[in-house]
VEXDREN-499072 format. One record per atom (N, C-alpha, C): residue in three letters; x, y, z. Coordinates in steps of 0.02 Angstrom, whole numbers, plus 50000, padded with zeros to 5 digits. Last residue first. Example, Ala and Ser with C-alpha at 12.3 -4.5 7.8 and 13.67 -1.06 7.14 Angstrom:
% VEXDREN-499072
SER506424988850354 SER506844994750357 SER506455000250394 ALA506604971650390 ALA506154977550390 ALA506604983550390 
***
This chain:
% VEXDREN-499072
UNK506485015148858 UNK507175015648872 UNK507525017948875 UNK505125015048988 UNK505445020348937 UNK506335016948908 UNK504245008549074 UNK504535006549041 UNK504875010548971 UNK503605020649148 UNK504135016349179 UNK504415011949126 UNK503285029849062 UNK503935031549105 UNK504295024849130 UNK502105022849041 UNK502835023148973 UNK503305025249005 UNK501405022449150 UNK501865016049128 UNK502315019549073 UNK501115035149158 UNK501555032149224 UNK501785026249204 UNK500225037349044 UNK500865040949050 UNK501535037349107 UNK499225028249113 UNK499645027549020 UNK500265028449020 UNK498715035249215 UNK499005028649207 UNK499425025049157 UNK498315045549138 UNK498945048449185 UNK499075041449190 UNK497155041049064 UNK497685046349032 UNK498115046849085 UNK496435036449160 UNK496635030749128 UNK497325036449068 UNK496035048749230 UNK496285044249270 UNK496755038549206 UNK495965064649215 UNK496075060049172 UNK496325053249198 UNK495695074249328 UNK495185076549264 UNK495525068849224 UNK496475066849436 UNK495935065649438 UNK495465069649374 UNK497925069949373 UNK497595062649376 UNK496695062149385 UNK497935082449395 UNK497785079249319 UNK497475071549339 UNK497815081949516 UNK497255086749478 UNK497185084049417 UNK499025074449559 UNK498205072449575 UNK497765075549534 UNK500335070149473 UNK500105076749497 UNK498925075249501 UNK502015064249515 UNK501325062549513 UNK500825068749537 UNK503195062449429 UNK502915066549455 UNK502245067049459 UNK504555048949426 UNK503945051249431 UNK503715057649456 UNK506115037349420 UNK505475044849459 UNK504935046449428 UNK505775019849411 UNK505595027149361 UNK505605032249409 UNK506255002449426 UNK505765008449437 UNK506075015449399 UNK506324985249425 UNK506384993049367 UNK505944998949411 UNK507514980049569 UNK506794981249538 UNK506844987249475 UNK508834967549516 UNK508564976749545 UNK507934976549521 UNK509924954549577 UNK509044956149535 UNK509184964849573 UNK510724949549604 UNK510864953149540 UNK510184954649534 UNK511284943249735 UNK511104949149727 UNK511094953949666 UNK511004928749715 UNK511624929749708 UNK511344938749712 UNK509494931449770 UNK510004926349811 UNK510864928049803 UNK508924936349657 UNK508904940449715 UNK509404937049776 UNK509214926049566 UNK509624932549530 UNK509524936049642 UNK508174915349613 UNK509034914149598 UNK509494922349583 UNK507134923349589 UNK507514922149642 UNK508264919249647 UNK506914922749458 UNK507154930549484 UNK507534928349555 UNK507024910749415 UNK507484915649391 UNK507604923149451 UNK505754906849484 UNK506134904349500 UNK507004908549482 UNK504844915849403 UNK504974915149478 UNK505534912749505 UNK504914911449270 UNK505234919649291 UNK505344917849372 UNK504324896449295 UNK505234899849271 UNK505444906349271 UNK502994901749331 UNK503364898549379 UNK504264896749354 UNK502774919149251 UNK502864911949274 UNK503074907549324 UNK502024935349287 UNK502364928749274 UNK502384922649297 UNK501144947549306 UNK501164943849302 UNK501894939649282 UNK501724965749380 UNK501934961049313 UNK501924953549321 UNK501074978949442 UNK501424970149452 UNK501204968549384 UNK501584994449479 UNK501534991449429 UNK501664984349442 UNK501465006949613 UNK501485001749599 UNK501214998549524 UNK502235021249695 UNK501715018649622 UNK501925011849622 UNK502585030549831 UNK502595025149800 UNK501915022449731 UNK501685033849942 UNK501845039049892 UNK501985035749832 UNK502595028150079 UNK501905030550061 UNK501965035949984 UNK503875016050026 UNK503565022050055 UNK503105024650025 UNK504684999350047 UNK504145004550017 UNK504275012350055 UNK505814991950084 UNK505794995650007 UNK505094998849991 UNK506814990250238 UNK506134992750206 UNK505994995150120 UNK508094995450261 UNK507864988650247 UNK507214986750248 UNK509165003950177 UNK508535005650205 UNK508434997650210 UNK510345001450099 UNK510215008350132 UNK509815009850182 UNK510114988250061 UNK510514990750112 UNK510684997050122 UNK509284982949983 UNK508954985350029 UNK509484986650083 UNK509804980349842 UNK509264984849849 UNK509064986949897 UNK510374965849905 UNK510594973749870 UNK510184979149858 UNK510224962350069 UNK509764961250015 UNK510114969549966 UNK510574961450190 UNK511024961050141 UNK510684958650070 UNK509714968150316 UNK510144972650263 UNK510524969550188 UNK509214961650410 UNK509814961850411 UNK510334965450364 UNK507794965550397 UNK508094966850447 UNK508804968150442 UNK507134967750229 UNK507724965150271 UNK507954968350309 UNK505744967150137 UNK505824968850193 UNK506564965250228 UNK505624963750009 UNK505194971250021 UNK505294973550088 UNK506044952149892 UNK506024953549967 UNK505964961349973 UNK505194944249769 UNK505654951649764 UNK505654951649869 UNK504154932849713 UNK505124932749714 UNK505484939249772 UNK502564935149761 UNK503154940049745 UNK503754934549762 UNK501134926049752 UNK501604930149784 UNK502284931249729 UNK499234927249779 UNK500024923249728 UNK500734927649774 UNK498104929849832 UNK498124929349757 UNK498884929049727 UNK497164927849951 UNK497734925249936 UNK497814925849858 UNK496434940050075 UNK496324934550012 UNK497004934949998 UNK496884941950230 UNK496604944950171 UNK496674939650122 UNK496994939750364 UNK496604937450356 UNK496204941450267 UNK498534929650457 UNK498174936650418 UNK497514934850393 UNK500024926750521 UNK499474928050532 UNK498964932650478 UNK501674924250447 UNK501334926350488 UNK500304924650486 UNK503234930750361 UNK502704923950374 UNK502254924250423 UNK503094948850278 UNK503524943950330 UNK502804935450342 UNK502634956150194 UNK503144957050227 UNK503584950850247 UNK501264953850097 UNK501524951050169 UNK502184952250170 UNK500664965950031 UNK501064960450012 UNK501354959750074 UNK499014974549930 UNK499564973749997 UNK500284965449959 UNK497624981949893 UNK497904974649893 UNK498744977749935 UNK495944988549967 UNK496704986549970 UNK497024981349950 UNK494854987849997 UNK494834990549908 UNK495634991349940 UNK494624972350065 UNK494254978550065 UNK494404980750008 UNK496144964550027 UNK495614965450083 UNK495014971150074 UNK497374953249967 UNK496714961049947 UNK496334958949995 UNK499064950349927 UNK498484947749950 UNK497914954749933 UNK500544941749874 UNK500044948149859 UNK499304945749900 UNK501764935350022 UNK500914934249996 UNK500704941749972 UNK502864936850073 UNK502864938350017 UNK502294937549959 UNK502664920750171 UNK502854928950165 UNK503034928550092 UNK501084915950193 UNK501604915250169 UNK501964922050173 UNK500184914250331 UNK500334916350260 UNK500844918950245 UNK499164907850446 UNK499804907450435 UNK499754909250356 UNK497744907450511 UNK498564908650587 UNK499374907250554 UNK496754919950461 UNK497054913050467 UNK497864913450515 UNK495254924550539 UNK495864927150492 UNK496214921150513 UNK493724923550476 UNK494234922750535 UNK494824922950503 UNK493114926450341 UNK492754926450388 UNK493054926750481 UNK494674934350243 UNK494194929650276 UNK493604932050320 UNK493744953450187 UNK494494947650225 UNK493984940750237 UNK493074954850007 UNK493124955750080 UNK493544952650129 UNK493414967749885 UNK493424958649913 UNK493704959849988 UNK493544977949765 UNK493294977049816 UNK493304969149848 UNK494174986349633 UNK494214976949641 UNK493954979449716 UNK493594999949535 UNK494024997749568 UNK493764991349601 UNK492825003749433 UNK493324999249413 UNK493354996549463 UNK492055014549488 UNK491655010949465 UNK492125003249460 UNK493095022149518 UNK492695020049570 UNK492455013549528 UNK494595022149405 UNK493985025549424 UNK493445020949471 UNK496135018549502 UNK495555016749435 UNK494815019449449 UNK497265012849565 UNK497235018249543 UNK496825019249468 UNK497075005349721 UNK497115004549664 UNK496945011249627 UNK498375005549850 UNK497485008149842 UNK497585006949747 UNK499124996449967 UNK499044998549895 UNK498335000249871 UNK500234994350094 UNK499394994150079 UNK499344999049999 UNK501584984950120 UNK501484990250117 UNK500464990350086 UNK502714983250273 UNK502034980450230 UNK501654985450194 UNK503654984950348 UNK503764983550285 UNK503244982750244 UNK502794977450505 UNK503644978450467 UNK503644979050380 UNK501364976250481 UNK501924971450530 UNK502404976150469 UNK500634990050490 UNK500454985350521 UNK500794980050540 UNK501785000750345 UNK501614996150431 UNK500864993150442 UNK501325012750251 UNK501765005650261 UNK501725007050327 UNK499995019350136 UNK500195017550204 UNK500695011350206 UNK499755020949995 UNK499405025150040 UNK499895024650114 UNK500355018949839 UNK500825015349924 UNK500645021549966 UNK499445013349731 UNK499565018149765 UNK499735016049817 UNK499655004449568 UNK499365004949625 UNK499705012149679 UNK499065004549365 UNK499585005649440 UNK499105005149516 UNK498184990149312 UNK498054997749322 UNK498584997749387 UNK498434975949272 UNK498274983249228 UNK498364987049249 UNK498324967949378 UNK498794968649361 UNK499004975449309 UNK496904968849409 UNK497254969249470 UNK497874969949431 UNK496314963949268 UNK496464970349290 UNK496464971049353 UNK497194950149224 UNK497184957249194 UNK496914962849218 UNK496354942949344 UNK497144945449343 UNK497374950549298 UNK495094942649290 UNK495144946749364 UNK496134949349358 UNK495474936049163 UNK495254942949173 UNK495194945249231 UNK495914922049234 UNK496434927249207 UNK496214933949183 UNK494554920849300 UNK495144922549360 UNK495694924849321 UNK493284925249213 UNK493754919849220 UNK494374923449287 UNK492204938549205 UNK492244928249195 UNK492654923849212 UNK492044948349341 UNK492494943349291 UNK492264939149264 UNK491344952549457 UNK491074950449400 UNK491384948849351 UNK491564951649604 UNK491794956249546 UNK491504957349490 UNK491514937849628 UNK491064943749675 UNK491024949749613 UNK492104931349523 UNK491564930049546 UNK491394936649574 UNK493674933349587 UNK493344936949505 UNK492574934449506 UNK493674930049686 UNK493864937349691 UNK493664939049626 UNK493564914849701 UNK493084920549744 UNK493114929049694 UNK494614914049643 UNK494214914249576 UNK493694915249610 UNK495734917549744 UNK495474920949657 UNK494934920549623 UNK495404908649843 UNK495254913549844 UNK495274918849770 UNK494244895749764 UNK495064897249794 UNK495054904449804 UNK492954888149836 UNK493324892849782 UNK493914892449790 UNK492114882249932 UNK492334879749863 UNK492774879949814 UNK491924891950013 UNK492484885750048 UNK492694881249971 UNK491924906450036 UNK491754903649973 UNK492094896849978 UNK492274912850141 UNK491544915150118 UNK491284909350078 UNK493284903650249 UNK493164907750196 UNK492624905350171 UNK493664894950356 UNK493724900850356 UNK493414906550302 UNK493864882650275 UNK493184883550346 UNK493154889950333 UNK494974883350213 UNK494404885650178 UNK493734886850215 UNK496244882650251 UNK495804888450303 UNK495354888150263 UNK497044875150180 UNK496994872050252 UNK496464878050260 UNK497024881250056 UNK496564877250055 UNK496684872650126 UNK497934892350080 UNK497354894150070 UNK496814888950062 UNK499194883250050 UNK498894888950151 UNK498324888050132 UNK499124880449935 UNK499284874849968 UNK498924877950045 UNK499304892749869 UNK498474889349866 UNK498554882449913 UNK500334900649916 UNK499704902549951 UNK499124895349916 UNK500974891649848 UNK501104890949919 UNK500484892549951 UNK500954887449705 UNK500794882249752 UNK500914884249819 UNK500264902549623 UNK500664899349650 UNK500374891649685 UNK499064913249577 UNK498954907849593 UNK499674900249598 UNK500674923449520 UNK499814922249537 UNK499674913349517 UNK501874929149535 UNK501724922949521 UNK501004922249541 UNK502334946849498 UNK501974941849524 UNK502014936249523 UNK503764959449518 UNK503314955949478 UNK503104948849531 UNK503354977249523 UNK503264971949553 UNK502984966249539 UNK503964991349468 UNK503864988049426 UNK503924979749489 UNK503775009049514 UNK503835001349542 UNK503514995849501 UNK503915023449506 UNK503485018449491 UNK503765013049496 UNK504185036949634 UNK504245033349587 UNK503655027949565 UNK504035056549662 UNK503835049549681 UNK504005044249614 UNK503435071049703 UNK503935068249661 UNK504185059349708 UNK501715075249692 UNK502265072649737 UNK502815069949682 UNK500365089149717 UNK501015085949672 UNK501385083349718 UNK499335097549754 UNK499375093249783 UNK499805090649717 UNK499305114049812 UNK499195110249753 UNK499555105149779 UNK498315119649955 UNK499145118249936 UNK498925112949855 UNK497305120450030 UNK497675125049972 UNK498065123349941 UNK497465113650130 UNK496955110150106 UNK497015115450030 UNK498655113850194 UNK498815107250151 UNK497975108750082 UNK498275123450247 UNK498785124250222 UNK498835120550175 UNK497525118550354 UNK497225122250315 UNK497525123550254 UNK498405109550404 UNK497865106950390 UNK497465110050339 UNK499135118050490 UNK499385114850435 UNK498805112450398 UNK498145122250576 UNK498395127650525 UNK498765123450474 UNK498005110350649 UNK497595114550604 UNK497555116450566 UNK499175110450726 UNK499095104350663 UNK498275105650622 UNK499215121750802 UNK499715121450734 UNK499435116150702 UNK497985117550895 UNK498135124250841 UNK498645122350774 UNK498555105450943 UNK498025106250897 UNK497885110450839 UNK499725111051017 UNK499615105650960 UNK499335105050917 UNK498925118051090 UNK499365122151062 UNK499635117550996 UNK498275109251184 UNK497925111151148 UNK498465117651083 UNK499165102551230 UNK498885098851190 UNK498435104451150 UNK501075110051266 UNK499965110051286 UNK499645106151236 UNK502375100951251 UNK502065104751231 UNK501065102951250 UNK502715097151393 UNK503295099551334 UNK502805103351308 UNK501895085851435 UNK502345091351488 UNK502975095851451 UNK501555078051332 UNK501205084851356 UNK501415088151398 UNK502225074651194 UNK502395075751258 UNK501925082551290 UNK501525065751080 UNK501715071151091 UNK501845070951168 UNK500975058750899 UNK501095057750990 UNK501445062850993 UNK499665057850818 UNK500375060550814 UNK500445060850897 UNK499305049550659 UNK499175050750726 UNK499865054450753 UNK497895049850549 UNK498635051850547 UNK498525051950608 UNK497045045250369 UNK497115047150435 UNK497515051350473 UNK496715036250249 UNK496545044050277 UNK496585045650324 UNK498265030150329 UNK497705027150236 UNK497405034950243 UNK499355036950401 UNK498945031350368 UNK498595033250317 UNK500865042350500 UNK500135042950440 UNK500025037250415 UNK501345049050631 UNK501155039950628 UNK500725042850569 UNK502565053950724 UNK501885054950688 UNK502125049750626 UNK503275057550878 UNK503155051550850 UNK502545053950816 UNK503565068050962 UNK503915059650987 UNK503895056650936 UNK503335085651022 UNK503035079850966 UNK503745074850961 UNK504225091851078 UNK503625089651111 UNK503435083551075 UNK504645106150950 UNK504875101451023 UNK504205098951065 UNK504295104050799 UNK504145104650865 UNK504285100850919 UNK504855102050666 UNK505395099550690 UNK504985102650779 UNK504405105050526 UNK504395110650607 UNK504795110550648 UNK504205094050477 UNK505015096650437 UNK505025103450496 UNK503335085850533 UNK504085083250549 UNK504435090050532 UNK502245094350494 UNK502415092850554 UNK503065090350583 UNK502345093050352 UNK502385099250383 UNK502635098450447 UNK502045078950347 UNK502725080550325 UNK502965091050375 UNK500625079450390 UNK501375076250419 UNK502065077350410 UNK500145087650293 UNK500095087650356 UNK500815086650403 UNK500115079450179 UNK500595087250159 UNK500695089150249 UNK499725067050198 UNK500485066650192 UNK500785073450198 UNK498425069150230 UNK498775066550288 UNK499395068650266 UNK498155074050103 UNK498145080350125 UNK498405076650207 UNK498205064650019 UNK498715068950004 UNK498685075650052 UNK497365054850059 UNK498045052550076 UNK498555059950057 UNK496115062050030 UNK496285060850079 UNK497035058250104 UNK496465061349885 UNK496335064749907 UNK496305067149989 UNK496385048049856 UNK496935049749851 UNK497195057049883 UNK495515039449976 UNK495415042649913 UNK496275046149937 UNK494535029450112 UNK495095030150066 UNK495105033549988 UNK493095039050207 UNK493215031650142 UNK494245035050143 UNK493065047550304 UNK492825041350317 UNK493025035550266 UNK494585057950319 UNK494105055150274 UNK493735048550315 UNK495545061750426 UNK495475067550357 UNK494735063950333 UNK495765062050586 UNK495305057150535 UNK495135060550460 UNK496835060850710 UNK496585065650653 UNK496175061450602 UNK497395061450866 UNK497295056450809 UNK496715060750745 UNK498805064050964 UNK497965067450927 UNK497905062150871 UNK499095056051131 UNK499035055651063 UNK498425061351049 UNK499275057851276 UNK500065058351221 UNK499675057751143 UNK498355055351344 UNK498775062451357 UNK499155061851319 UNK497035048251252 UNK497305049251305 UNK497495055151316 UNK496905052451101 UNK496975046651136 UNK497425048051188 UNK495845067851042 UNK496395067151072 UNK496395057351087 UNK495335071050872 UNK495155068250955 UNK495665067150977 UNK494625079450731 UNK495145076750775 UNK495025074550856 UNK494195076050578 UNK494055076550630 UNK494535074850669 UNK494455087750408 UNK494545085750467 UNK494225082950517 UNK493195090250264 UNK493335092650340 UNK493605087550397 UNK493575093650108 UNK493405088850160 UNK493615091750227 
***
């Protein structure tokens, strides 16, 4: 795949690896970027990667824009050789689908949505072709996910699903995005599902939410006082349906600080994944649930 790049303004290059999202594209922003930080070039402020993308601010009275260009080229070329392997974990994230919060939000904004009848799940297994909204949930919950990109608000992380084209769940955002969702909303927009960070504004379908906090400012979340962010791009995702008594359990355990998420290292290697998609998904769960 061929690069496009454009400058924004005098401080930004903004790089476009892909028109669609593919793993392929996320692995050649990440070999990029990383190149670029570990250079350590005086000039460069701030590189920003996304879904297929990547932006990178820079001081132009430091370094020529166009001398920028050159090196983030050559990395470019670098990356496009480079065998693509990441040592990375799996993330065991468990759900409450179809909850009372998002369907309590989700039925003030039904103006808002395609399907004012529906709820947003059983929109999402309809378009799809599901029969029922617990087969749409068996496979949004089946197949790992991919942590392409964190930010848009704090902590948020965007999950590409990890299933041959044909599989993968597509569903479109509201018609107007709504002015309030829950935090800790699983939600899906486009061929992304995600999880609200924080209480706020948004406009992706509502399909249940998470016990597990993924984002503390203040740190005193056990799991999150090294970092008060728990994703990063690279990241494997596994959600594990449950109940409204797992829910309630886990949160009581994340309050007194006894809950840990299960996760696994991992060595996630694209070539295999892509000659065997549902054969490397196999493998990434027995790791994660190995004892």
């Amino acid at each position: 795949m061929s690069c496009r790049y454009t400058f924004g303004g005098d401080e930004h290059l903004f790089v476009e690896v892909d028109e669609a999202m593919s793993l392929e594209a996320f692995f050649i922003s990440l070999a990029v970027t990383n190149a670029i930080r570990e250079a350590s070039i005086e000039g460069v402020t701030e590189i920003c990667p996304a879904n297929a993308s990547f932006q990178i601010k820079f001081n132009p009275d430091i370094i020529h824009p166009d001398k920028l260009l050159a090196i983030v080229k050559e990395a470019e070329a670098a990356a496009q050789q480079t065998e693509a392997k990441l040592n990375t974990r799996i993330v065991e994230i468990p759900v409450y689908y179809q909850d009372p919060w998002t369907h309590e939000t989700l039925m003030r904004f039904r103006e808002r949505h395609q399907d004012p009848d529906a709820t947003d799940i059983e929109y999402a297994a309809r378009i799809n072709g599901y029969k029922d909204v617990e087969a749409f949930i068996e496979a949004h919950s089946g197949a790992p996910w991919f942590v392409s990109m964190v930010g848009f608000v704090s902590g948020l992380p965007f999950l590409y699903q990890m299933a041959p084209h044909a599989r993968q769940i597509e569903v479109p955002k509201y018609l107007r995005p709504r002015t309030d969702t829950p935090r800790l909303t699983v939600g899906y927009g486009g061929c992304f599902s995600c999880i609200y960070s924080v209480r706020g504004a948004g406009g992706y379908q509502m399909f249940g939410i998470t016990p597990m906090p993924i984002y503390d400012p203040r740190q005193a979340v056990s799991y999150l006082k090294d970092f008060m962010v728990f994703f990063r791009p690279g990241d494997i995702v596994k959600w594990k349906p449950i109940s409204r008594e797992e829910y309630d359990a886990i949160l009581k355990d994340v309050e007194a600080n006894r809950f840990a998420p299960k996760q696994r290292d991992v060595v996630f290697d694209l070539a295999a994944y892509s000659a065997d998609i549902d054969g490397t998904n196999a493998k990434l769960m027995e790791a994660l649930y190995a004892d």
